[in-house]
C-alpha positions as CSV (number, residue, x, y, z in Angstrom):
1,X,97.2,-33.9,56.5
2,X,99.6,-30.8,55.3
3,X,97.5,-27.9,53.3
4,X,98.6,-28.2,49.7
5,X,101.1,-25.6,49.2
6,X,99.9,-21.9,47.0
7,X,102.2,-21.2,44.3
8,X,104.4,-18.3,44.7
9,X,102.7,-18.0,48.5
10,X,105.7,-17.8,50.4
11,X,104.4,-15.5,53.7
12,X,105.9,-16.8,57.2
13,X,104.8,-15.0,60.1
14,X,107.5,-12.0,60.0
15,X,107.4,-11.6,64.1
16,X,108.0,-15.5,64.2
17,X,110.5,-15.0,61.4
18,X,112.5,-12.4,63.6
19,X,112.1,-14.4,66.8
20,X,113.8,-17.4,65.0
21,X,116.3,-15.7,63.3
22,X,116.9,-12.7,65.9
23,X,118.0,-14.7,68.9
24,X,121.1,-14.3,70.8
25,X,122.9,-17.7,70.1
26,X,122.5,-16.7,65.9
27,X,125.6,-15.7,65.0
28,X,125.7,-12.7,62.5
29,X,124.6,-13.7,59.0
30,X,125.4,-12.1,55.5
31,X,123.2,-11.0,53.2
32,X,123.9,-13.7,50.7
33,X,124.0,-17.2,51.7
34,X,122.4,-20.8,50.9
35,X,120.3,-23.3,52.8
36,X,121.0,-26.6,52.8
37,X,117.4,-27.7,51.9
38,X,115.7,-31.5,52.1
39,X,112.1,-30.2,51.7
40,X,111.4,-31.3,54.9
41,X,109.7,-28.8,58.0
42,X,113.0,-27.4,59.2
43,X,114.8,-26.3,56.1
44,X,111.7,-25.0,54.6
45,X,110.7,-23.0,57.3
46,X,114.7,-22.1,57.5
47,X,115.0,-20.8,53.8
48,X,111.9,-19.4,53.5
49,X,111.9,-17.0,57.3
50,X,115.7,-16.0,55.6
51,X,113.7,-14.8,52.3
52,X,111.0,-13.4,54.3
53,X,113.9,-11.3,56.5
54,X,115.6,-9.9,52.7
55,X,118.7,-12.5,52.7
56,X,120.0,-12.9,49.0
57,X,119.2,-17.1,49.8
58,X,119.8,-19.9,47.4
59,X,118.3,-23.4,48.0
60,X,121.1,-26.1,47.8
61,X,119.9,-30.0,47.9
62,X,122.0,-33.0,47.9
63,X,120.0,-35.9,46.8
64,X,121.7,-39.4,48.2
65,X,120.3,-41.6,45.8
66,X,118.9,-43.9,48.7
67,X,115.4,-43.9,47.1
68,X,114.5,-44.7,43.5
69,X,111.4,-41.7,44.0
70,X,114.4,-39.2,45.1
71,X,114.9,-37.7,41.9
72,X,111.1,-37.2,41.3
73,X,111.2,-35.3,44.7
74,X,114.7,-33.5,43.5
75,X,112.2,-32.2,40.4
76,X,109.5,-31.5,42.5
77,X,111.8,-28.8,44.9
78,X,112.9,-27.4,42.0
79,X,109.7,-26.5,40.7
80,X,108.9,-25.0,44.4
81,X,112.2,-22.8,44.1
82,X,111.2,-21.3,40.8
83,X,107.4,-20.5,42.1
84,X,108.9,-18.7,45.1
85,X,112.0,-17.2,43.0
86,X,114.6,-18.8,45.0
87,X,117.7,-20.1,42.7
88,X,117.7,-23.5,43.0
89,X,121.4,-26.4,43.0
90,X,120.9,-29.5,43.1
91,X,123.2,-32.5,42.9
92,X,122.7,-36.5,42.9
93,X,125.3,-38.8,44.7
94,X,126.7,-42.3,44.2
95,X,124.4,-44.8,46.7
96,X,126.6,-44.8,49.5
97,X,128.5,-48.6,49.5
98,X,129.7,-48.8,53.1
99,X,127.9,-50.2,55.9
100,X,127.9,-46.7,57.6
101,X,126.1,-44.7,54.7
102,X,125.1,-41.9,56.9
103,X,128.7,-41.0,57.6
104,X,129.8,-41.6,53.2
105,X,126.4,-39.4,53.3
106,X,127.5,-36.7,55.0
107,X,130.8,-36.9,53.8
108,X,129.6,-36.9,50.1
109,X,127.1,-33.7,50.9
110,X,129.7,-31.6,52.5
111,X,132.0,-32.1,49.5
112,X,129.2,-31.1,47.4
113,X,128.5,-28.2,49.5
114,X,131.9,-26.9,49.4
115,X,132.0,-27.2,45.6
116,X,128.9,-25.0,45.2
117,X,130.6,-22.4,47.7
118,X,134.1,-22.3,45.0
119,X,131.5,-22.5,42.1
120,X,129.6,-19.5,43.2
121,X,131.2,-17.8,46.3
122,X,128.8,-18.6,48.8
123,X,130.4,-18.4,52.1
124,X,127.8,-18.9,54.5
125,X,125.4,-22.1,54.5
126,X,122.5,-22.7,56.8
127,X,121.2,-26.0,57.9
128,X,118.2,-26.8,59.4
129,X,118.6,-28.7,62.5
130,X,116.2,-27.6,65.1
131,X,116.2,-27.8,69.2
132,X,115.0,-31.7,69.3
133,X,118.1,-32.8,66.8
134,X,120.0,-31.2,69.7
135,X,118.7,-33.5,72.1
136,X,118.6,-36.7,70.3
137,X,122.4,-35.8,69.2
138,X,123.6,-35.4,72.9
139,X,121.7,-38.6,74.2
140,X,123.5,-40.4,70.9
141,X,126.8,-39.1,72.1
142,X,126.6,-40.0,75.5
143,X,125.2,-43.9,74.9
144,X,128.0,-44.0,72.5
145,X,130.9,-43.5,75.4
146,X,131.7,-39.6,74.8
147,X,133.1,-37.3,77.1
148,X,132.2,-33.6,77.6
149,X,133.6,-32.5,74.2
150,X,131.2,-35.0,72.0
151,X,128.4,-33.9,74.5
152,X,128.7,-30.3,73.9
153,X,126.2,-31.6,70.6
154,X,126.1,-29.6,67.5
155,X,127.6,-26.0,67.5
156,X,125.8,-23.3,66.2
157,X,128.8,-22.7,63.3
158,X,131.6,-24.3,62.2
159,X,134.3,-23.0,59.5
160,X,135.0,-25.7,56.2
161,X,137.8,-24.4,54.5
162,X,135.7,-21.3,52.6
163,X,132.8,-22.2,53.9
164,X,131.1,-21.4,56.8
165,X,128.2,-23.7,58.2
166,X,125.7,-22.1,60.3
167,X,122.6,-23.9,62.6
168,X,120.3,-20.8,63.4
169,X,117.7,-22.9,64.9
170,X,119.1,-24.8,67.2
171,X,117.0,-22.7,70.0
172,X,113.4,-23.8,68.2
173,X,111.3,-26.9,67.8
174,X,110.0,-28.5,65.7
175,X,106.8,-28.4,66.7
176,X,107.3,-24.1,66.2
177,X,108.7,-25.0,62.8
178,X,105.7,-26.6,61.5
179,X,103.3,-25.4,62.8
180,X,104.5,-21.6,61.0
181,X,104.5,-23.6,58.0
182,X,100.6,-25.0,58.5
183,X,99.4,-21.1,59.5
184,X,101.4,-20.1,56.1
185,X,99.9,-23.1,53.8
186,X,102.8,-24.3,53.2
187,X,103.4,-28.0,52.5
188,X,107.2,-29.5,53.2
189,X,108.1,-33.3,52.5
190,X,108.4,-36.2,55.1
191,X,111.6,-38.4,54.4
192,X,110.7,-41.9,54.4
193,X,113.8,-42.8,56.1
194,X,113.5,-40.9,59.2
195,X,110.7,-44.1,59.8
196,X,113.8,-46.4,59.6
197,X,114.3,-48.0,62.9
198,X,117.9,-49.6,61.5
199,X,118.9,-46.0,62.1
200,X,120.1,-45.5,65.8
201,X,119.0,-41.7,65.7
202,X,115.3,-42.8,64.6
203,X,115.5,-45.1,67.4
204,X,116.1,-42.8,70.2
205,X,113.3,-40.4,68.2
206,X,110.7,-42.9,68.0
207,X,111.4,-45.2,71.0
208,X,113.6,-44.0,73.6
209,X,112.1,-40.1,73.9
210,X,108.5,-41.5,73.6
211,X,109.3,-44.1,76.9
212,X,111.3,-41.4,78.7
213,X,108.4,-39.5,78.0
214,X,105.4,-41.5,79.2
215,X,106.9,-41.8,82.8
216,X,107.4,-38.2,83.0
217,X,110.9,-36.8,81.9
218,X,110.8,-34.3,79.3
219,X,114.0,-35.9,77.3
220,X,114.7,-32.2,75.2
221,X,115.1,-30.4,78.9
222,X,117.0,-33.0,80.2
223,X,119.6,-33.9,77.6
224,X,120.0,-29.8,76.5
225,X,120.8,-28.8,80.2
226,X,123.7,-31.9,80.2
227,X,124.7,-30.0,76.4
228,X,124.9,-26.5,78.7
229,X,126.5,-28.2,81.2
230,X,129.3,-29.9,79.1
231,X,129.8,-26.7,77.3
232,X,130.8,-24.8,80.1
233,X,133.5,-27.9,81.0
234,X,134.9,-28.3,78.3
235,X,135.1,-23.8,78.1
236,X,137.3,-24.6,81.2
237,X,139.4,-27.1,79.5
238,X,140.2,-25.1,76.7
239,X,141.2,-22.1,78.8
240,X,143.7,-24.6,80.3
241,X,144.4,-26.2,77.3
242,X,145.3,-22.5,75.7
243,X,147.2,-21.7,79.1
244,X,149.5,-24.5,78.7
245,X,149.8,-24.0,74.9
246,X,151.2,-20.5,75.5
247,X,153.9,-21.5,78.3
248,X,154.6,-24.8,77.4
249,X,154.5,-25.7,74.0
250,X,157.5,-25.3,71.2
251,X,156.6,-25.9,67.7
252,X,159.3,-26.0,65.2
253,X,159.2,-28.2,61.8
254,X,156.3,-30.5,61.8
255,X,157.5,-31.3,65.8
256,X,155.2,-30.5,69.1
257,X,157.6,-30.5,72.0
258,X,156.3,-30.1,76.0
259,X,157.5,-31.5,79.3
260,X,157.0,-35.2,80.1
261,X,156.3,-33.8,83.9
262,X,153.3,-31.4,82.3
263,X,151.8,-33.8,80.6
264,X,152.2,-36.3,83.0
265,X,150.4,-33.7,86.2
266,X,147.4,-33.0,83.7
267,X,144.1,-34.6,84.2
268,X,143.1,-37.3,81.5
269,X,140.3,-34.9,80.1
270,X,143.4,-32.1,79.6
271,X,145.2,-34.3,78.1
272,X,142.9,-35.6,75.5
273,X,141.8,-32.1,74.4
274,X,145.6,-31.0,74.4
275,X,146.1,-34.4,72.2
276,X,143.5,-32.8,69.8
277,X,145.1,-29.3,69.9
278,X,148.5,-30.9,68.9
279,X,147.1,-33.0,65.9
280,X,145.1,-30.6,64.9
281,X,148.3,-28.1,64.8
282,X,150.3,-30.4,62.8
283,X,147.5,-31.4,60.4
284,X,145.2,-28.6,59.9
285,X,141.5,-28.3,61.2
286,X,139.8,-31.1,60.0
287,X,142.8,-33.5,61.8
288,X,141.5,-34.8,65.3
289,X,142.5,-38.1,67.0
290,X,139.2,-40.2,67.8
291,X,138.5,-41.6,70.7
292,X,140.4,-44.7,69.8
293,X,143.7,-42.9,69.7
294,X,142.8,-41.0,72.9
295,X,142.7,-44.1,74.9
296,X,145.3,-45.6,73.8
297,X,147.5,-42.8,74.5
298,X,146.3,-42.5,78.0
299,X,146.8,-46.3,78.8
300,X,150.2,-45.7,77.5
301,X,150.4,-42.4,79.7
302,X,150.2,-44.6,82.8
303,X,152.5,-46.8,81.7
304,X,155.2,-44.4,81.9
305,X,155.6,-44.1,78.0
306,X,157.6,-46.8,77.0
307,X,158.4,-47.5,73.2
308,X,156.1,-44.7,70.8
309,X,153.2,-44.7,69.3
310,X,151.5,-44.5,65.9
311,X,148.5,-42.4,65.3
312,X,147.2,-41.3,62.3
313,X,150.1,-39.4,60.2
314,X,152.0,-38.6,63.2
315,X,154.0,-40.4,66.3
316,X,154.3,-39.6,69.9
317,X,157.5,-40.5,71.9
318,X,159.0,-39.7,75.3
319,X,162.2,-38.8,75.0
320,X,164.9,-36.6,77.5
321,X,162.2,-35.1,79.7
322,X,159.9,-34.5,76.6
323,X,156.9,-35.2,74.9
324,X,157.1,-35.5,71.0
325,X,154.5,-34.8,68.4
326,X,156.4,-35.5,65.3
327,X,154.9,-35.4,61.6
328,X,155.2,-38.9,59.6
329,X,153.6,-36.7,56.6
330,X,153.9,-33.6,56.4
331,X,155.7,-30.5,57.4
332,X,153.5,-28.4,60.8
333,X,150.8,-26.8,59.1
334,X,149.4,-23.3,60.2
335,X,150.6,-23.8,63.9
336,X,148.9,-20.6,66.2
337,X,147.7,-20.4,69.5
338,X,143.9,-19.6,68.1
339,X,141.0,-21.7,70.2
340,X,140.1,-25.1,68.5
């Protein structure tokens, strides 16, 4: 059982609140910013160590409409919010109608996000996700087939148009996280759905960790030193990926041009990152080619590039010694050497 929370009680441990917030892989945050906040341990704990610290914090909560008591629990949060003075958004979505409603989810949330952030100027949100959502989101990537990139997990931010999305605890656990909030009598809300075994993520939580566990492998070490390990690849492949870009790449009217003979002497994880870098020049930011694209393009690599092929809003062709990028949309859009 939680301890019921005090009205208007909103005292984390300050030391704790400093060592969360303080750490070295926390990039630098602004005085005024929002939380994405569910209620449960980790974004409570978040929102209310960045009051406790003197942040200028609202609370912003998406409710997904996948349970009839959601809007109760909507009411509920907003009646916290006003006890500890904390302005309070909050928005209701459609019930997802795909079969993949965790992706329309997070699609539909980030859109709401990014509204809030025009509406009010917000620039900087925080989310919640703590050191064993690292873990299980680097075993997910790997049993789903990706490389080093998809392994590196969940970066600490990540720019959205205006909006900037920051993960300060990525470095904690959960088991910190709560137990801050039970010394400060402070109740949070379980989600029924992270019960739901249908969901692959609840899965590895409840199942896979729990095995791993009971014959002696500590899955959070073991899955956050591959997510060390991958980041430091794929740093490598970027400073390659940025070498080549500045030698060997032309960019002129919606059209990436580099030697057939460079492309052809990189190594298939080069290639695939340089793929990204060349969509994601034509298209903006939020272009990338999935992994779908990226195998198709290398099975077409070794076959010597016969023919073009389609991808999403662009084709790539071989032609005169040349690889070919070219828009089927739009013209090149903000093309620069910066880092992906």
């Amino acid at each position: 059982m939680k301890p019921a929370a005090q009205a208007g009680f909103v005292s984390l441990d300050i030391v704790v609140s400093r060592y969360w917030l303080a750490h070295a892989d926390v990039p630098e945050l602004p005085h005024r910013l929002a939380v994405g906040w569910s209620g449960g341990a980790d974004s409570t704990a978040l929102l209310l160590a960045l009051k406790q610290l003197g942040h200028d914090v609202q609370a912003w909560h998406v409710d997904h409409a996948w349970r009839d008591s959601s809007e109760q629990e909507a009411e509920s949060l907003s009646e916290k919010a006003s006890a500890w003075a904390i302005p309070f958004l909050s928005a209701r979505l459609q019930m997802p109608s795909g079969k993949n409603r965790e992706a329309e989810a997070r699609k539909g949330r980030l859109a709401q996000f990014q509204n809030w952030q025009r509406q009010g100027g917000i620039t900087t949100l925080c989310l919640g996700q703590h050191r064993q959502d690292q873990a299980e989101t680097v075993c997910m990537r790997l049993l789903q087939g990706a490389g080093a990139g998809g392994c590196r997990g969940m970066s600490h931010q990540r720019q959205f148009g205006d909006l900037r999305i920051v993960r300060p605890l990525l470095h904690v656990s959960v088991q910190d996280l709560k137990q801050a909030l039970l010394k400060a009598g402070i109740e949070w809300f379980e989600d029924p759905s992270n019960s739901d075994l249908s969901i692959w993520r609840n899965r590895i939580r409840h199942q896979l960790f729990p095995a791993m566990q009971q014959v002696g492998i500590a899955p959070d070490d073991l899955f956050l030193r591959w997510q060390r390990q991958a980041d430091v690849l794929m740093q490598r492949i970027d400073d390659l990926v940025n070498d080549l870009w500045r030698r060997k790449v032309e960019c002129d009217h919606g059209r990436i041009t580099l030697p057939w003979s460079v492309w052809l002497a990189c190594s298939a994880p080069v290639r695939a990152r340089l793929l990204q870098r060349m969509v994601n020049c034509l298209h903006g930011g939020a272009a990338t080619p999935g992994r779908r694209h990226i195998e198709l393009v290398e099975l077409w690599t070794q076959k010597n590039a016969r023919g073009g092929l389609d991808l999403s809003r662009c084709r790539l062709y071989r032609r005169k010694g040349s690889l070919h990028l070219q828009s089927t949309r739009a013209a090149l859009a903000g093309c620069d050497s910066s880092v992906i």
